[in-house]
MITIRO-748923 format. One record per residue (C-alpha): residue number from 1; residue in one letter; x, y, z. Coordinates in Angstrom, 2 decimals. Layout:
<pt NUM; 'A'; <X; Y; Z>>
...
! end
This chain:
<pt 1; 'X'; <-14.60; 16.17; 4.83>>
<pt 2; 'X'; <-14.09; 14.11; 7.91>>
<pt 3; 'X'; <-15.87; 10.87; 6.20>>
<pt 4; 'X'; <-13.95; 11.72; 3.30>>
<pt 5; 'X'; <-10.80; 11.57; 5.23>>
<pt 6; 'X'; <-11.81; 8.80; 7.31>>
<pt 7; 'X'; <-12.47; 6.29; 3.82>>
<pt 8; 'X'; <-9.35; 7.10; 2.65>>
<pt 9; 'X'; <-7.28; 6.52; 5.07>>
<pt 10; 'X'; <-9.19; 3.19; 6.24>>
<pt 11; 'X'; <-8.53; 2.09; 2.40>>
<pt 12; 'X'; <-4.78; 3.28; 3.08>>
<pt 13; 'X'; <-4.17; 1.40; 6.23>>
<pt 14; 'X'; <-5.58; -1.70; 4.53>>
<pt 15; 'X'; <-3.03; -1.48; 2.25>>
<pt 16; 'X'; <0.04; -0.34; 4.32>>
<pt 17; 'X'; <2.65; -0.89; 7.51>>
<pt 18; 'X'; <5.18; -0.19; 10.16>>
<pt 19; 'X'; <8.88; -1.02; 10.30>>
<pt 20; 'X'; <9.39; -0.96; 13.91>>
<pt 21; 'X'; <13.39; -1.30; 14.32>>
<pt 22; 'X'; <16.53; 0.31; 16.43>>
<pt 23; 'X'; <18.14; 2.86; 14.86>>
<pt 24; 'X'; <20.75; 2.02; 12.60>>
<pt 25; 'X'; <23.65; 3.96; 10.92>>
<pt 26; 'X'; <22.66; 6.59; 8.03>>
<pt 27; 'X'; <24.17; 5.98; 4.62>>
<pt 28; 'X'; <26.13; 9.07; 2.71>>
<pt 29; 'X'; <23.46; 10.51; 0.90>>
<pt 30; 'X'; <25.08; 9.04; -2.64>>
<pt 31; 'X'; <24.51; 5.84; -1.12>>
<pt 32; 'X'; <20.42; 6.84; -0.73>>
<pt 33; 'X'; <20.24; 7.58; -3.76>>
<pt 34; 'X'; <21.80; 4.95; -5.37>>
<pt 35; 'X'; <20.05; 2.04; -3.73>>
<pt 36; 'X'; <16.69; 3.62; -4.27>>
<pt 37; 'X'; <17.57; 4.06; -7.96>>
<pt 38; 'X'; <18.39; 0.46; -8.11>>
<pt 39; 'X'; <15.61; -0.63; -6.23>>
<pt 40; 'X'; <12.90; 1.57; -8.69>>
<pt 41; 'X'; <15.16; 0.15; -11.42>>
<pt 42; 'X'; <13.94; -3.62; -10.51>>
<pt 43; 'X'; <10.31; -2.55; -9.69>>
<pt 44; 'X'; <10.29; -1.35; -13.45>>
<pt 45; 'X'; <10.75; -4.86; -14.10>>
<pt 46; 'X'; <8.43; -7.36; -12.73>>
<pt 47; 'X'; <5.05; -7.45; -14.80>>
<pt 48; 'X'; <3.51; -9.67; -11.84>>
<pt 49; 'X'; <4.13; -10.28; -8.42>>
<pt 50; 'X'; <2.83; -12.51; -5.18>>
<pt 51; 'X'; <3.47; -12.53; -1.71>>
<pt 52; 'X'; <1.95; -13.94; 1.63>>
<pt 53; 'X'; <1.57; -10.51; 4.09>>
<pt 54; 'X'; <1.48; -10.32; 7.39>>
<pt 55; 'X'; <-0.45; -6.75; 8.15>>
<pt 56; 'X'; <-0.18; -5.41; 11.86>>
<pt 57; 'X'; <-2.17; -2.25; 13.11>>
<pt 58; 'X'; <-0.87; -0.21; 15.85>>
<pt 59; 'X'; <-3.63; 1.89; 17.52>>
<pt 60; 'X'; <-3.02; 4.38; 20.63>>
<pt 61; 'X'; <-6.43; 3.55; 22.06>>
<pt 62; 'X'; <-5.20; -0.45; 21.53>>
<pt 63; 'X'; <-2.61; -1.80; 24.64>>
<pt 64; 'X'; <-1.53; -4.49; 21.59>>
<pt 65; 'X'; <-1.40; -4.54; 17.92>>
<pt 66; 'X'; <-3.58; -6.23; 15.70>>
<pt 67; 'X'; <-2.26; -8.76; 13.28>>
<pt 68; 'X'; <-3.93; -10.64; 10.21>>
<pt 69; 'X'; <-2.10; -12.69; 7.57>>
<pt 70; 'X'; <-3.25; -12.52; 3.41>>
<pt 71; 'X'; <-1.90; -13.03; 0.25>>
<pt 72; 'X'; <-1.46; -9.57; -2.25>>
<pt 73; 'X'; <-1.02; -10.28; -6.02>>
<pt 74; 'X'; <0.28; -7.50; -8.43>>
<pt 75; 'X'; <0.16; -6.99; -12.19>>
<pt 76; 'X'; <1.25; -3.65; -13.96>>
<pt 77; 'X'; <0.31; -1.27; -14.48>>
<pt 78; 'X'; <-1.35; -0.76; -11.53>>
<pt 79; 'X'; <-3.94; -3.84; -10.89>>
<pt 80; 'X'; <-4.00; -5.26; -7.18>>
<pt 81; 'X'; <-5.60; -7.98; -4.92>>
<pt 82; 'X'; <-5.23; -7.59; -1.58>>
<pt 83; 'X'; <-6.95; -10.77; 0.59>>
<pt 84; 'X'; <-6.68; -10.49; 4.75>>
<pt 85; 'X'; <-7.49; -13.78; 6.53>>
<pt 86; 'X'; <-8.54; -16.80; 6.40>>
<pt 87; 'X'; <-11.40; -17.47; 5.67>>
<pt 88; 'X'; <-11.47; -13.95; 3.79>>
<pt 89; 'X'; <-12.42; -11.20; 5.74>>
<pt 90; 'X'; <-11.19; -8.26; 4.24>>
<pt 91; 'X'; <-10.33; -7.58; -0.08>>
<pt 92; 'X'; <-9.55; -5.07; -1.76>>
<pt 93; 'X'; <-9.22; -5.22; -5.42>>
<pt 94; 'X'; <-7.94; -2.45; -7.97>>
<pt 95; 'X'; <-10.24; -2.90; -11.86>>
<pt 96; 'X'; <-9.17; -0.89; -14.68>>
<pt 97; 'X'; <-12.40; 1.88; -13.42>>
<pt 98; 'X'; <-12.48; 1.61; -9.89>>
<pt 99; 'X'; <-11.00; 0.54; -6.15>>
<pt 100; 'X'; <-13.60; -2.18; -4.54>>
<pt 101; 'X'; <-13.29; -3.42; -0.94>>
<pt 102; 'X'; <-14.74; -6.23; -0.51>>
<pt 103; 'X'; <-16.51; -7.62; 3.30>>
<pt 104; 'X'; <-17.29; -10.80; 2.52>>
<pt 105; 'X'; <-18.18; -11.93; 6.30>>
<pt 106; 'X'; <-21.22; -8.55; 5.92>>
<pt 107; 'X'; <-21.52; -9.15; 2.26>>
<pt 108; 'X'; <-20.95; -5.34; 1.34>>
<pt 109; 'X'; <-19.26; -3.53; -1.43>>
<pt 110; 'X'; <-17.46; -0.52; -1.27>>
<pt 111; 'X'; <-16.86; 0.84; -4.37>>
<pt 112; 'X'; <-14.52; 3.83; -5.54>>
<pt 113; 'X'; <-14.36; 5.03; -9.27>>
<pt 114; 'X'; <-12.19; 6.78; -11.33>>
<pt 115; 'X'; <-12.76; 9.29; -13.47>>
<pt 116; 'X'; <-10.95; 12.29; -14.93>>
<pt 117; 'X'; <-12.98; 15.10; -12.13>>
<pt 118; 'X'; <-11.58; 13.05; -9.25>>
<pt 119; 'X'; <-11.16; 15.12; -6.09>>
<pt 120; 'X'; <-7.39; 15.88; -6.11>>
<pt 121; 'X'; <-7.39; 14.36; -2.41>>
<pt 122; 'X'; <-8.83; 11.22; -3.57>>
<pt 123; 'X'; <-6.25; 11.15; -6.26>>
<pt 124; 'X'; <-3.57; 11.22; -3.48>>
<pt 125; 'X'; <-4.49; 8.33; -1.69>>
<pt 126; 'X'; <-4.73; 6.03; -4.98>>
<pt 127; 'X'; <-1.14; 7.07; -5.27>>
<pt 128; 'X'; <-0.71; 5.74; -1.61>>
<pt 129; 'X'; <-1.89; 2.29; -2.06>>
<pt 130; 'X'; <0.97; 1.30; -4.81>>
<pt 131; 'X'; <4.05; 2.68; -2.28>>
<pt 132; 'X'; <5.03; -0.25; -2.31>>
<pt 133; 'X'; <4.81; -1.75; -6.16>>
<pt 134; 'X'; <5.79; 1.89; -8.03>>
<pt 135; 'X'; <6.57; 0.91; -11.65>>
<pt 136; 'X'; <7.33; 4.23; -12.70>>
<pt 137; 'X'; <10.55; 6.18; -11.24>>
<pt 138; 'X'; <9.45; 9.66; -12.21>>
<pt 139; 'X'; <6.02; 9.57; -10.71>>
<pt 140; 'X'; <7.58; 8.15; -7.66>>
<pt 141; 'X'; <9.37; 10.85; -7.11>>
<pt 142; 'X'; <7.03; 13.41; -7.79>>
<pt 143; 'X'; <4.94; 11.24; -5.39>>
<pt 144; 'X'; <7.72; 11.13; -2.30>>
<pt 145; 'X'; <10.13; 13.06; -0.72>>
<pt 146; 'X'; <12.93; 10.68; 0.25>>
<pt 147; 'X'; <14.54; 12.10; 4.02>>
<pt 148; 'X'; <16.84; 9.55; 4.28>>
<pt 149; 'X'; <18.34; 6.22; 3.61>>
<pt 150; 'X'; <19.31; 3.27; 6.67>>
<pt 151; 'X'; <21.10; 0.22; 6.48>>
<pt 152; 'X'; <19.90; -2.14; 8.66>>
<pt 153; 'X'; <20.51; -6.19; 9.01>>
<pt 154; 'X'; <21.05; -6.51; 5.57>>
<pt 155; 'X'; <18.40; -4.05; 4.32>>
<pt 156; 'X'; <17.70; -1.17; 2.99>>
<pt 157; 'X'; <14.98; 1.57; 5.08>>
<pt 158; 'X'; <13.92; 4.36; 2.95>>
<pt 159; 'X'; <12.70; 7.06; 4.25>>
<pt 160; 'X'; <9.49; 9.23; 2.65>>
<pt 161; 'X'; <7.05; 11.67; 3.25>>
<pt 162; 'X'; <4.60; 12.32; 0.84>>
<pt 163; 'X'; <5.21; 15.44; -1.53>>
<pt 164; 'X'; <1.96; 16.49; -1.68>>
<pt 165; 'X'; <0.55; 18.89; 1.54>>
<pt 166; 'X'; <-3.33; 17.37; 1.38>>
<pt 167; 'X'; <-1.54; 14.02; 1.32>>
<pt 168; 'X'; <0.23; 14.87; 4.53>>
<pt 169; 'X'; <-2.94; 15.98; 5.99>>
<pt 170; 'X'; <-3.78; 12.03; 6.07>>
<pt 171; 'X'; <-0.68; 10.64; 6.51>>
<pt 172; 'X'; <2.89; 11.76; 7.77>>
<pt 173; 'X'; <5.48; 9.32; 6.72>>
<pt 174; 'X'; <6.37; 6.26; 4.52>>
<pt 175; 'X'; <9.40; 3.83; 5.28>>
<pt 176; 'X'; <9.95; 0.81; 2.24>>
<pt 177; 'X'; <12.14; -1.89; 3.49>>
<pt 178; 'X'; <13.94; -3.73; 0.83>>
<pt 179; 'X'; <16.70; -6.67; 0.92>>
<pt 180; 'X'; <20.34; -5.33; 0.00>>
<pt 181; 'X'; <21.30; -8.96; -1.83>>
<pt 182; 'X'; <18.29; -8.50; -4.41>>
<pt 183; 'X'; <16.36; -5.39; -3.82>>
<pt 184; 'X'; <13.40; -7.91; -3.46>>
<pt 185; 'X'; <10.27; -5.87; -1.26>>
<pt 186; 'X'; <10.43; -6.98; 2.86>>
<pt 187; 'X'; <7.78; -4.58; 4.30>>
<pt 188; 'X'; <6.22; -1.18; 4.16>>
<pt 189; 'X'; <5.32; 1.58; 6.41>>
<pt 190; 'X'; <2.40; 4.07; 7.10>>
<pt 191; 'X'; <2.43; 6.87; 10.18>>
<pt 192; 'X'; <-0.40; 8.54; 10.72>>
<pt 193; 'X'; <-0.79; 11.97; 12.23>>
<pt 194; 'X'; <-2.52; 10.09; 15.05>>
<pt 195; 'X'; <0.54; 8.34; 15.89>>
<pt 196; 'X'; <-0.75; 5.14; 14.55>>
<pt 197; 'X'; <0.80; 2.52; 12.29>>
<pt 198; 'X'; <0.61; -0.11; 10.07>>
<pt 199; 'X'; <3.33; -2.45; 9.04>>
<pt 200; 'X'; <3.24; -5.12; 5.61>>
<pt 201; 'X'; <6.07; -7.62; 5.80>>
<pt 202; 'X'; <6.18; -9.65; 2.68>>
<pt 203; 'X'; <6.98; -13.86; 2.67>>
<pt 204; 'X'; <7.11; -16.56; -0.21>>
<pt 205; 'X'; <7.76; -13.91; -2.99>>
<pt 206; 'X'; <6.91; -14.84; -6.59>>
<pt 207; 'X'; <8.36; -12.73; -9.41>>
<pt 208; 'X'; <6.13; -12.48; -12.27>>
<pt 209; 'X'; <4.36; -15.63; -11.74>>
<pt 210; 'X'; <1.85; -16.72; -14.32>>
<pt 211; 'X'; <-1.43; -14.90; -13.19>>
<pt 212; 'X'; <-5.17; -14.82; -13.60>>
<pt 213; 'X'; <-6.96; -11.89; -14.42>>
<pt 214; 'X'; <-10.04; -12.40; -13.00>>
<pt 215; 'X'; <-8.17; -11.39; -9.70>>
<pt 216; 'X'; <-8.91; -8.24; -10.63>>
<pt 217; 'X'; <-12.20; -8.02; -11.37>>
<pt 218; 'X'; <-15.30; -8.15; -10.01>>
<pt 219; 'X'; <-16.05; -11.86; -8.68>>
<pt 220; 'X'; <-19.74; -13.32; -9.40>>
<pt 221; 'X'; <-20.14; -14.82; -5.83>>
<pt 222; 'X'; <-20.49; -10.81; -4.46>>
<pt 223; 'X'; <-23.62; -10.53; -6.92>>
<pt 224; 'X'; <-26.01; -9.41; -4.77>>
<pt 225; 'X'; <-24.08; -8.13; -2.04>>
<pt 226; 'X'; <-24.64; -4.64; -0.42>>
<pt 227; 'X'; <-23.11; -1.37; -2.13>>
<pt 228; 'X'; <-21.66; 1.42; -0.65>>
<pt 229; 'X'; <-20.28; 4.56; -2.67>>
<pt 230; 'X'; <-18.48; 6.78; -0.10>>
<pt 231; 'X'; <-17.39; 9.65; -2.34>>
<pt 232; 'X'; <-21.12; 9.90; -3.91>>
<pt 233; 'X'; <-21.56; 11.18; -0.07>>
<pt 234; 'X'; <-19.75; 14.08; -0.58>>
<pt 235; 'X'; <-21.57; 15.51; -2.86>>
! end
């Protein structure tokens, strides 16, 4: 279980960050609900999206956070790139069948199918990586419980836990940050129970750009690479 728990939230805090900020006045709870609404309304429709990331890690056992800058592309339903430094050092990509994370400076594969006898706990952490890129209000919802809504500097901060208690075993809180003028995505948020963070902040958006799919897909230059399958461990 501890391996287990330790994948998936390594996967998870590749994917998500922290909103570090001073504490700003909370909204009527009308309000909340109304600019989430709005912004799950939007989300509904982009069919691609692009954005340059800057990902920062905060640690207790580190006296300074780490920081590495990528690119994420998005196309719905759910497909994902995510691609941390430069040269690439870190990327995860979401396929139609599985979750593959990519070490290109070790030249290993990790590799994470789906299939319908998925351990439920697994299942919560593939709903963890697309926080921030839900296309589906309902699911949301069902996903996250929202505490609270803050306006800060122009922005919205929502804040979530996750519904689900064997999610919350690996991870206590969510915060979204989205612009008030256009409800366009500025930065997510993960807390873990360990008191860490990470912390997304999204530049240079593009709104259903024009996109190719081999993003998503396996890439012929890892042929021959190293393969690990972490949840075949479990068994």
């Amino acid at each position: 279980m501890n391996a287990f728990l330790s994948s998936a939230r390594s996967i998870a805090a590749l994917l998500v960050v922290t909103v570090l900020s001073p504490a700003p006045a909370v909204m009527a709870a009308d309000a909340s609900d109304q600019a989430l609404d709005r912004w799950l309304e939007q989300q509904a429709g982009i069919h691609t999206w692009s954005a340059d990331v800057l990902q920062t890690r905060a640690l207790p056992s580190l006296s300074r956070p780490l920081e590495t800058r990528g690119r994420v592309w998005f196309a719905v339903p759910n497909r994902f790139r995510w691609q941390l430094g430069e040269p690439a050092r870190t990327v995860a990509v979401r396929t139609a069948d599985e979750l593959m994370v990519v070490y290109p400076r070790l030249q290993q594969i990790e590799r994470y199918p789906f299939s319908d006898d998925l351990d439920p706990e697994w299942k919560q952490v593939l709903a963890l990586l697309d926080v921030g890129l839900p296309s589906d209000a309902p699911a949301f919802y069902a996903s996250y419980e929202v505490l609270k809504t803050e306006s800060l500097d122009g922005a919205w901060l929502f804040h979530l836990r996750p519904a689900s208690a064997a999610a919350r075993r690996m991870l206590d809180a969510v915060r979204i940050q989205v612009a008030q003028s256009d409800y366009r995505l500025l930065a997510t948020e993960l807390v873990f129970p360990d008191g860490s963070t990470m912390r997304n902040e999204f530049n240079h958006h593009e709104i259903d750009p024009p996109m190719d799919p081999h993003l998503f897909e396996f890439s012929s230059e890892w042929l021959g690479w190293s393969e690990v399958r972490p949840l075949e461990k479990r068994k």
